[in-house]
N, C-alpha and C positions, 0 to 999 in steps of 0.2 A: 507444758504447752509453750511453746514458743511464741514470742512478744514484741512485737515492735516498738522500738522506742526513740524517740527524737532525737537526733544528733545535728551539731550545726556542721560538720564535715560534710553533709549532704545537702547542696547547695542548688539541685537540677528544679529547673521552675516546675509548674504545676502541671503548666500545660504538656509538657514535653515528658514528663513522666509519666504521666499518662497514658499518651500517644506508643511511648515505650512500653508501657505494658500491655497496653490492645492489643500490639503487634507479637509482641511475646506469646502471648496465650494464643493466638490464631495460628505464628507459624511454627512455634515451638512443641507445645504440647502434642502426643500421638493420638492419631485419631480415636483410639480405643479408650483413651484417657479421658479426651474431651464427653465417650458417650458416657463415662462416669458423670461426668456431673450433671448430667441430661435426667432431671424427676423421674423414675420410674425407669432406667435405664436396664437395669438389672432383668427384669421382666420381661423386655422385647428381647431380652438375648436367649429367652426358654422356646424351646419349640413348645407351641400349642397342641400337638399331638407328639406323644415319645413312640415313637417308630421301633419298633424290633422284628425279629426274626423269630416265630415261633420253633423250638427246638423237634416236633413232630408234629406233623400234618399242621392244619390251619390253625389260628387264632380260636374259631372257636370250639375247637376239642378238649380245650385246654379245662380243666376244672377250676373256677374262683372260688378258691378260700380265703379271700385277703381281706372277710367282715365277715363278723360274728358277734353274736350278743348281743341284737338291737333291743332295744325298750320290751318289743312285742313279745312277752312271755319270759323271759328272762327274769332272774331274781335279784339280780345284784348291778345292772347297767341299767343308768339312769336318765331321761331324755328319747331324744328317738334318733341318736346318735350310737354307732356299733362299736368296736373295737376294729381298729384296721391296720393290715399288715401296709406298709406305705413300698409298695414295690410295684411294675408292672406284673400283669397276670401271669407272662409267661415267663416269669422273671428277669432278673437284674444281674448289672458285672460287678465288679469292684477290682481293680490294680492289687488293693492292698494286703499284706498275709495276715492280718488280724483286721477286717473291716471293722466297723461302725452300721449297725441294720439300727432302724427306725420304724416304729408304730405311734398308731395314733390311739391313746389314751382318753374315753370317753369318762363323764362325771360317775363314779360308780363306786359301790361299797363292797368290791372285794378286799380279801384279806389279806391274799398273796397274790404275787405271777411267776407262772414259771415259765423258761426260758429253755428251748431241745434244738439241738444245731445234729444233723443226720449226714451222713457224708450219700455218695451213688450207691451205695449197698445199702444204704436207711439203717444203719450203724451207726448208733449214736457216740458222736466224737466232743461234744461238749452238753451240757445242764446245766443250769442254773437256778433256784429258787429261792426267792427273797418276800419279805413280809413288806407291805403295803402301808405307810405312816397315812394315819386317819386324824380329818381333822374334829373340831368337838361336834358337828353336823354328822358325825358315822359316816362320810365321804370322802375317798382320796385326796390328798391334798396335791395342789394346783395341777389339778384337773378341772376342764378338759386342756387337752396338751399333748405337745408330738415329744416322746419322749425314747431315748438312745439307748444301746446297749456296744460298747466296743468289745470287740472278742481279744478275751486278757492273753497276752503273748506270754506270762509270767508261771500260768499254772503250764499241765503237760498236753496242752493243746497246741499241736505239730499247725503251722503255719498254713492256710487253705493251696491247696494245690492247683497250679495254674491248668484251665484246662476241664477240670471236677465241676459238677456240678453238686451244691449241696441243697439241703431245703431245712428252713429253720420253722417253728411254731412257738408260740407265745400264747400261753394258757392262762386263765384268771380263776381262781380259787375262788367262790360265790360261797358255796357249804362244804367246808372238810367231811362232813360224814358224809357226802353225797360229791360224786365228782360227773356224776352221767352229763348233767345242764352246764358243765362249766365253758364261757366262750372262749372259743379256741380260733385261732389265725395264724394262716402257713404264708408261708413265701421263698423262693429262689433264690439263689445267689450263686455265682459262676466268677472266679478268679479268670482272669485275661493279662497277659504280657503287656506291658505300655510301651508303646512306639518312644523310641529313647530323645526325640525330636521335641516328644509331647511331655515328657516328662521333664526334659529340661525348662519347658517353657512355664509347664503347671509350679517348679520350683523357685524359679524368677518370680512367676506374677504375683499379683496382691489379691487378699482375699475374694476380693469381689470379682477380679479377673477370673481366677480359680476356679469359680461355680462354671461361667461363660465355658471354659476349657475341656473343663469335665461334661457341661451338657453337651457340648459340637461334639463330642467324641463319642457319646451316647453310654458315657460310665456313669449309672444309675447310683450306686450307694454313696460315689463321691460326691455328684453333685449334690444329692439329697443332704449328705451330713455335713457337708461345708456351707449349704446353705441357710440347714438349720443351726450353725454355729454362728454363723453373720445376726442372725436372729433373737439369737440368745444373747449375745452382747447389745444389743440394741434393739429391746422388745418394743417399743414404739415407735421403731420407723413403718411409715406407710409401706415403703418399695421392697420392706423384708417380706412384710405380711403379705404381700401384690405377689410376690414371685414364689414362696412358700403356696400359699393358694393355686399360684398358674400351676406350677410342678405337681401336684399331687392330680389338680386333673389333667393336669397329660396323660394320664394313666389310667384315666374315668375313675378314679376316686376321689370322694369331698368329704370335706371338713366344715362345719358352718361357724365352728367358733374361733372368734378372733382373741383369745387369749394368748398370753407369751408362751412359746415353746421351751420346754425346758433337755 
């Protein structure tokens, strides 16, 4: 961290450096800059509703799978919090050839999850299954929690094709002999071309600008996972948790717990 330190080379009175700096920061600093430092700036930049275009017929044709597994009857989710795919209904874009998808992880004593990425033929083009670290309570550890999955560019999974639409699920293993009950959660995801305008800007700005960039332009899995990375490096700012919170219900999904996302 950078320090200021007294030097007698710097001789400008008190008053006048002062005056120097008011004027600095008013006519120097970019407007977008200044709304940074405005409490809760982040927040006012999300649309209160995430606006899309349903890909057939209306909005409400559409089937929601994006919660499953609440408390009521389930054996292994715990609270009265579900399992939630974090996407709009009708799905979400991404720029990127290996996104980052994000679900919301309720307190619960599964033992695995697994992870099915389906291409437009419902041909499964990636899986994943990984075992669940429990803490000595028989409960996921730090959970509840929005937690990530990036799609590894490393194994032989061909880059998302711009234009495809895919549909991913996230399953939670409750009883290995028994998979009828286990919660299951789907969601969308459609690669898009980025305007070379927008992408040079998204690559200048700073992180916080970033999320701004990504929501104006209505790319769903960017904004989401850059702004749950803002979050993860600084799990007690208020303006993370404010605009994590706003973002998920723009899509009429909530979350009640204010734990750190991981």
């Amino acid at each position: 961290m950078a320090r200021w330190k007294r030097s007698s080379k710097f001789t400008i009175p008190l008053f006048a450096l002062a005056i120097a700096l008011v004027l600095g920061l008013t006519l120097n600093i970019p407007t977008q800059v200044q709304a940074q430092l405005t409490p809760n700036s982040l927040s006012r930049q999300l649309p209160d509703k995430w606006e899309f275009r349903a890909p057939q017929g209306s909005e409400d044709s559409i089937p929601d799978n994006r919660q499953g597994g609440a408390s009521r009857g389930d054996q292994c989710i715990q609270g009265v919090e579900p399992l939630q795919a974090l996407v709009p209904v009708a799905g979400g874009t991404t720029t990127a050839e290996y996104p980052t998808i994000s679900w919301y992880m309720p307190k619960t004593s599964a033992s695995a999850a697994e992870f099915v990425l389906k291409d437009a033929n419902q041909q499964v083009v990636y899986s994943t299954k990984y075992m669940l670290a429990k803490s000595n309570k028989g409960v996921v550890e730090d959970t509840p929690s929005i937690m990530s999955l990036t799609l590894p560019a490393f194994t032989n999974l061909s880059p998302l094709q711009i234009g495809q639409e895919y549909q991913w699920s996230l399953a939670l293993t409750c009883n290995p002999f028994d998979l009828s009950g286990q919660p299951v959660v789907e969601g969308k995801i459609k690669r898009v071309d980025v305007d070379p305008m927008l992408a040079r800007r998204i690559n200048q700005a700073m992180p916080q600008e970033r999320v701004a960039l990504y929501a104006n332009a209505r790319i769903w899995y960017e904004t989401l996972s850059s702004l749950v990375e803002l979050q993860r490096e600084r799990p007690d700012s208020p303006e993370y948790t404010d605009a994590v919170n706003k973002l998920i219900s723009s899509v009429g999904l909530n979350t009640t717990s204010q734990q750190p996302v991981y």
